[in-house]
One Martini backbone bead per residue (centre of mass of N, CA, C, O) as a GRO file, in nm:
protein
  180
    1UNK     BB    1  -0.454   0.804   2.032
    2UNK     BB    2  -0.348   0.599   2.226
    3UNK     BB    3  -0.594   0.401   2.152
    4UNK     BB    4  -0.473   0.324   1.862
    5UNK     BB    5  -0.184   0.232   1.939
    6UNK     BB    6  -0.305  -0.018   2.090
    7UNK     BB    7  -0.440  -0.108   1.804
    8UNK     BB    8  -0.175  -0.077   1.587
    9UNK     BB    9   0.042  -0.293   1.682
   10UNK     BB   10  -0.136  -0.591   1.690
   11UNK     BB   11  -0.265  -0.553   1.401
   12UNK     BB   12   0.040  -0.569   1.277
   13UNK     BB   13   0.133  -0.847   1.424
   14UNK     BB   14  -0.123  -1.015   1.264
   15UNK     BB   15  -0.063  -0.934   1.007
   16UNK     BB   16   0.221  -1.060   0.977
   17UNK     BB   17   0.165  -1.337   1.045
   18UNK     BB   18  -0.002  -1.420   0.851
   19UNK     BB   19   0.175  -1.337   0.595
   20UNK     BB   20   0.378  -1.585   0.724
   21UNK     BB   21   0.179  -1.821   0.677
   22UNK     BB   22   0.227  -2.126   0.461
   23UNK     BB   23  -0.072  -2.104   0.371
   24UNK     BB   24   0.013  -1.824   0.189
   25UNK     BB   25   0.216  -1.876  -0.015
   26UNK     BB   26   0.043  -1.925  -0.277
   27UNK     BB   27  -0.093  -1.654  -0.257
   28UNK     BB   28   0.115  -1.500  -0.306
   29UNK     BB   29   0.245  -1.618  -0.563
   30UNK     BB   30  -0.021  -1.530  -0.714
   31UNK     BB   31  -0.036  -1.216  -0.682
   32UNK     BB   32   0.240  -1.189  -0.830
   33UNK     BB   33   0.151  -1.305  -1.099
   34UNK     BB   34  -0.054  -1.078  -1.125
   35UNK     BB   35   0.193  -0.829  -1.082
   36UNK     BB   36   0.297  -0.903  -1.352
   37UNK     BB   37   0.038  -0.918  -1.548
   38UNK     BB   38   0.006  -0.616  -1.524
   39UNK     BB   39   0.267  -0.476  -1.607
   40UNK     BB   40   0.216  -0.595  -1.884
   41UNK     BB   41  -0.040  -0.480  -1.968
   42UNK     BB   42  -0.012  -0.175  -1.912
   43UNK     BB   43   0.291  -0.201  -2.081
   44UNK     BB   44   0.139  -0.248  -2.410
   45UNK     BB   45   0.007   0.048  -2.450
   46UNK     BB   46   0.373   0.147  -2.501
   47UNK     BB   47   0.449  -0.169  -2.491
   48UNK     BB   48   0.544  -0.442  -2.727
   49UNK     BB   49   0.794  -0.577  -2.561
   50UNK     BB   50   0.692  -0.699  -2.301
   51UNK     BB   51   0.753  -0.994  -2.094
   52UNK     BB   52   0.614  -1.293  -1.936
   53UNK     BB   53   0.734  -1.505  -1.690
   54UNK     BB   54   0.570  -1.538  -1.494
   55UNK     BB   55   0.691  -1.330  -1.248
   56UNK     BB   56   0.868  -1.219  -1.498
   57UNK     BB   57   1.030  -0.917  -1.627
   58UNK     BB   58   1.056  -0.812  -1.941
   59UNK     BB   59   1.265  -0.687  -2.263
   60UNK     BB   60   1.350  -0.814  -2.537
   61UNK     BB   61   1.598  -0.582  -2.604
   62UNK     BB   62   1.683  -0.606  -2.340
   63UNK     BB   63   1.898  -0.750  -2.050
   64UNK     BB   64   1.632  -0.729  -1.898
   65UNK     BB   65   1.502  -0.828  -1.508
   66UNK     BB   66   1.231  -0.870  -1.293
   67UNK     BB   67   1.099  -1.019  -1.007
   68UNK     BB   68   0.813  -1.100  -0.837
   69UNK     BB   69   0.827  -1.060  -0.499
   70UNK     BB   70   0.724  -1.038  -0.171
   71UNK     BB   71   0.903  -0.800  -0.162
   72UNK     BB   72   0.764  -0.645  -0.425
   73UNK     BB   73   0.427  -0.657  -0.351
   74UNK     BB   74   0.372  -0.455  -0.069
   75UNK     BB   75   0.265  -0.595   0.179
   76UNK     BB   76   0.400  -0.401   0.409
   77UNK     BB   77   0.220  -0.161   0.308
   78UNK     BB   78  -0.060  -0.311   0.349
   79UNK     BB   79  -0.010  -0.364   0.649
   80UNK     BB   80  -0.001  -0.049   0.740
   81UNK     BB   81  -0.287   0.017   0.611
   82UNK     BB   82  -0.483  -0.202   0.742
   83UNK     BB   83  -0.396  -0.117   1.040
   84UNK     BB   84  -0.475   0.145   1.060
   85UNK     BB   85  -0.798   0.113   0.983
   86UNK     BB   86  -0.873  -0.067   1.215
   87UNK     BB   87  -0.780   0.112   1.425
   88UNK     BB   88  -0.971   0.293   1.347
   89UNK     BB   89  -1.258   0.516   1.478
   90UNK     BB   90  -1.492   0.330   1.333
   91UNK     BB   91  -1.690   0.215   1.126
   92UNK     BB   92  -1.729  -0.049   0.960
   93UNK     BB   93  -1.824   0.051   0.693
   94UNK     BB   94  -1.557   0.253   0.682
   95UNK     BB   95  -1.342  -0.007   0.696
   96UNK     BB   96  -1.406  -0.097   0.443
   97UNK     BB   97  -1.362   0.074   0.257
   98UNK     BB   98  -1.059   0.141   0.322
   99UNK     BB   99  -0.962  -0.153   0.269
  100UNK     BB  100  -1.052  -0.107  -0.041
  101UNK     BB  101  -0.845   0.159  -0.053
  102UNK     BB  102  -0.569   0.042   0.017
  103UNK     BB  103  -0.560  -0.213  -0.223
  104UNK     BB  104  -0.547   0.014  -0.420
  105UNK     BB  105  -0.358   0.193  -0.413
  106UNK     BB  106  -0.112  -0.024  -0.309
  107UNK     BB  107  -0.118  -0.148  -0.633
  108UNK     BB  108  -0.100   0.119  -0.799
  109UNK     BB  109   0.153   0.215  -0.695
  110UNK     BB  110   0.329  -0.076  -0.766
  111UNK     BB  111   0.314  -0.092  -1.038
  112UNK     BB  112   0.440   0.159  -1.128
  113UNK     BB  113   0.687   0.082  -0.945
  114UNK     BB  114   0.724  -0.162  -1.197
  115UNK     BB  115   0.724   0.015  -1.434
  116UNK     BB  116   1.000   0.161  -1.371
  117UNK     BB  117   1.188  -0.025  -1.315
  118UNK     BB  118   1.233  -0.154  -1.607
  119UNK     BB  119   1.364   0.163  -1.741
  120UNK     BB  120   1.595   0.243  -1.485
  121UNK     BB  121   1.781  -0.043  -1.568
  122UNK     BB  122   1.805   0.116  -1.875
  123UNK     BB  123   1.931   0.450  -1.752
  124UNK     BB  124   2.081   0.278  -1.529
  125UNK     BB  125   2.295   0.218  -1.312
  126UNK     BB  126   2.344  -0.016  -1.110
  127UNK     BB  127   2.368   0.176  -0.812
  128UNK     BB  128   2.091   0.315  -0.902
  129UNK     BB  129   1.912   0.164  -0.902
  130UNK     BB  130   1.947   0.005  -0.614
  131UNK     BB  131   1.850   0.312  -0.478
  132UNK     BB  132   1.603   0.310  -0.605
  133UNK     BB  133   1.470   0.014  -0.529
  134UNK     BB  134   1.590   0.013  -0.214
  135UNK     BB  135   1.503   0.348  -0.148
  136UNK     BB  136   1.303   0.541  -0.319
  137UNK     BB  137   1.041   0.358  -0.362
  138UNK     BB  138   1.010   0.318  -0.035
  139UNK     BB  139   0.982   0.607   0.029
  140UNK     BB  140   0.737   0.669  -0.184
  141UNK     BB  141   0.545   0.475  -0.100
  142UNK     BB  142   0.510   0.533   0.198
  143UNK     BB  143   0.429   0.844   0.151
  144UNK     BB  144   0.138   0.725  -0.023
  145UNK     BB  145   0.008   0.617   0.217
  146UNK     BB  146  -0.014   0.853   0.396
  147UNK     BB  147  -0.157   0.976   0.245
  148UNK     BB  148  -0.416   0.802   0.213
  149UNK     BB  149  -0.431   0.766   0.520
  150UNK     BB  150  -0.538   1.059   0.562
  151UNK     BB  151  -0.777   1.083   0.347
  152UNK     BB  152  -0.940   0.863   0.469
  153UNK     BB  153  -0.981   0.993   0.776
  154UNK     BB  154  -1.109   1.261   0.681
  155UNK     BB  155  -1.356   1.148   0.541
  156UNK     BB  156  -1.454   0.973   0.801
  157UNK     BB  157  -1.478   1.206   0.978
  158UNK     BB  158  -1.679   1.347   0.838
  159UNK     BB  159  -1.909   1.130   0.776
  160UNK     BB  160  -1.935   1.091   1.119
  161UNK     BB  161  -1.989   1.389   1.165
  162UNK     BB  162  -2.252   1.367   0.960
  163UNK     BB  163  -2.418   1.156   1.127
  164UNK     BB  164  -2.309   1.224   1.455
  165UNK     BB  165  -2.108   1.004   1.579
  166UNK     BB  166  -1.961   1.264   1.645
  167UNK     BB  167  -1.807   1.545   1.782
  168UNK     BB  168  -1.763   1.862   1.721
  169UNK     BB  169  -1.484   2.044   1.778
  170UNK     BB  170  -1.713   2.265   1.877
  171UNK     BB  171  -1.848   2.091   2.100
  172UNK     BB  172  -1.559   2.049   2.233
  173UNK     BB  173  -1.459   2.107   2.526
  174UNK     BB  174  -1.195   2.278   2.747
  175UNK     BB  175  -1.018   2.272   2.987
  176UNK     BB  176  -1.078   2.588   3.037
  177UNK     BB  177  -1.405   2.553   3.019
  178UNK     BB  178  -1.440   2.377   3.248
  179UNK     BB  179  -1.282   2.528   3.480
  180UNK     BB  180  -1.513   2.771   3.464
   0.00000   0.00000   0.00000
């Protein structure tokens, strides 16, 4: 666990500083466009009126709407569940795997929480809305990241204990039975 947390610093302190770097706005930029048209695409089989200008996503009968930007967009949440990933000891390819699975799931949970966003802030106060989005939605957001990230490292452990790379946790002696 030790070896885990001294790789998993590191690794978050340097994917911070990466999607910090000005060369990666214009990317970053384009991926909330991306997630601005995915909440529109998504919410058009339940709602034809939806509507979405740039990053900006609306519904044409309320006179609500919010803009996907980079704090919107999960990327710090995707920086702990990659940097998890990597810090974690496995074969590179159960790391690729996890990486794709990190993106997946953290896309479609914050879609998701896109996609309620705009009708919350049509049934809710001012006040409530703003508690919605930001403390409830970033505690549910980082809990479903943490279950996704405890499945995946589940997965890979015993994917590596069944190709034998890892030692079965009954063949590794216990401090009692060394002392013996």
């Amino acid at each position: 666990m030790r070896l885990f947390h001294l790789k998993f610093w590191p690794c978050l302190l340097l994917v911070l500083i990466v999607i910090k770097l000005p060369i990666l706005e214009p990317y970053i930029d384009l991926f909330c466009l991306w997630l601005a048209k995915a909440t529109v695409f998504v919410l058009h089989f339940f709602d034809g009126a939806v509507m979405r200008n740039e990053a900006i996503v609306y519904r044409k009968t309320y006179g609500y709407s919010f803009e996907v930007t980079k704090e919107c967009s999960g990327l710090m949440f995707l920086s702990i569940f990659v940097s998890a990933v990597l810090a974690f000891p496995a074969r590179a390819i159960n790391k690729l795997k996890g990486l794709i699975f990190a993106v997946v799931v953290t896309v479609a949970i914050n879609l998701f929480r896109l996609m309620t966003l705009l009708y919350l802030r049509v049934i809710l106060s001012s006040d409530q809305f703003d508690v919605a989005h930001e403390q409830l939605w970033p505690l549910l957001l980082a809990l479903s990241i943490a279950v996704a990230y405890s499945f995946w490292a589940y997965y890979t452990l015993r994917i590596e204990q069944f190709a034998g790379l890892l030692k079965s946790p009954a063949s590794i002696k216990t401090s009692a039975e060394v002392l013996r």
